[in-house]
MIDOSE-696730 format. One record per residue (C-alpha): residue number from 1; z, y, x. Coordinates in steps of 0.02 Angstrom, whole numbers. Layout:
# residues N
bado; zz; yy; xx
NUM; Z; Y; X
...
***
This chain:
# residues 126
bado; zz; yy; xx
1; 0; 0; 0
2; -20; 169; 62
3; 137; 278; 83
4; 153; 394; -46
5; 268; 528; -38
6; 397; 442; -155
7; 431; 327; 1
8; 387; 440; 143
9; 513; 436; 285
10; 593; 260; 249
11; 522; 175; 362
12; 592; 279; 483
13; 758; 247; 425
14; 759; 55; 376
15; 889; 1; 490
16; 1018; 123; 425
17; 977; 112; 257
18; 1017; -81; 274
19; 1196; -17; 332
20; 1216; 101; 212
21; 1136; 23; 46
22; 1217; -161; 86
23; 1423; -80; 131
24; 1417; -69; -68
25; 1433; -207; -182
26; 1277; -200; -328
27; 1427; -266; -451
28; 1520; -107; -427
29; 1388; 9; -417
30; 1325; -69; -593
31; 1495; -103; -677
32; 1482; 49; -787
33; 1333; -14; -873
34; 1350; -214; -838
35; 1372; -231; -1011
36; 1185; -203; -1042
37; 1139; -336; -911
38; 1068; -476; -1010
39; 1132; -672; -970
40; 1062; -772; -892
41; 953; -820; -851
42; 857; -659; -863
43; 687; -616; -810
44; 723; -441; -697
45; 617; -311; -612
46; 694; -216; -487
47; 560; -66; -457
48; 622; 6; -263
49; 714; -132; -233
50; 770; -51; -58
51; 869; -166; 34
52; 879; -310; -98
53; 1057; -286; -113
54; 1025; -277; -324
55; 907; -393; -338
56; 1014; -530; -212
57; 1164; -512; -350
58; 1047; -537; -488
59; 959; -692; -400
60; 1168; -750; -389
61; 1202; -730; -559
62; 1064; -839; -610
63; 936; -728; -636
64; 749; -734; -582
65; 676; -553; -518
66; 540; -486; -442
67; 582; -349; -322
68; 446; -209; -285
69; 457; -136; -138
70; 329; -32; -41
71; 399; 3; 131
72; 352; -159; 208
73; 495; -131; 337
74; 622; -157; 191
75; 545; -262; 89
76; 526; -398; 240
77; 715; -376; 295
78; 749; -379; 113
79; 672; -555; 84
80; 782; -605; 244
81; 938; -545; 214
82; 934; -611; 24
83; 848; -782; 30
84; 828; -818; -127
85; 696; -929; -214
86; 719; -824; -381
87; 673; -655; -306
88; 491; -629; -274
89; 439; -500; -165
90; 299; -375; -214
91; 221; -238; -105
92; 203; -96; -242
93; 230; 89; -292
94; 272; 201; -436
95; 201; 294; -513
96; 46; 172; -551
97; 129; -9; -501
98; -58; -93; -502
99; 12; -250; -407
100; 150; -289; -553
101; 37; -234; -700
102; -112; -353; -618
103; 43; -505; -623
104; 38; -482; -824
105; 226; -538; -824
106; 360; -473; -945
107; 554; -443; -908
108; 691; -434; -989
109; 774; -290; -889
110; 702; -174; -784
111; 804; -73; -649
112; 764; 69; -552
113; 900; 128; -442
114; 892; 275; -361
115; 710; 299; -377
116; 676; 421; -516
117; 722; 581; -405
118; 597; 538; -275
119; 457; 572; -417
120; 383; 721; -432
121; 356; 795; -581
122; 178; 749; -598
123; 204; 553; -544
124; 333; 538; -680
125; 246; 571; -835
126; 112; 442; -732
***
């Protein structure tokens, strides 16, 4: 994918953002609005999936997800630092997502953690 600039400059920063992103748990983080999380097992898409930290606790609560990702340099130490056979790793982008709308799939929940803000105005009514 080509860098857009709702990921420009993470790839520079990967290695901290593993640090950083991974020191907190995804069930606190999300305990104010676990309620809404369906059970399992769920069909999730996790849209900037960073790190994988979110879509790693999913995968452990019995969840299957497909985690978009387009800086290659977290999505790859994402897929090794959560092993998981229910996560699928996708190389894609907002504001268009072509790779997960050519998969056809549905999902039962989709999350998008701190991902919104890097739109701009423009890309979010995309």
């Amino acid at each position: 994918m080509t860098e857009k600039a709702s990921n420009a400059g993470y790839a520079e920063e990967v290695d901290s953002l593993f640090v950083r992103y991974e020191a907190r748990s995804a069930e606190q983080i999300h305990a104010p609005w676990a309620e809404f999380i369906p059970s399992p097992p769920a069909q999730i898409l996790d849209i900037g999936a960073g790190t994988g930290r979110d879509a790693g606790w999913f995968a452990s609560l019995g969840h299957t997800v497909v985690a978009a990702e387009p800086t290659e340099g977290l999505r790859t130490g994402a897929a090794k630092l959560h092993p998981d056979p229910k996560i699928t790793w996708v190389d894609d982008i907002l504001p268009g997502i072509p790779n997960l709308l050519k998969r056809g799939e549905t999902f039962d929940m989709i999350l998008m953690h701190a991902v919104w803000m890097h739109l701009t105005e423009d890309e979010r009514v995309e």
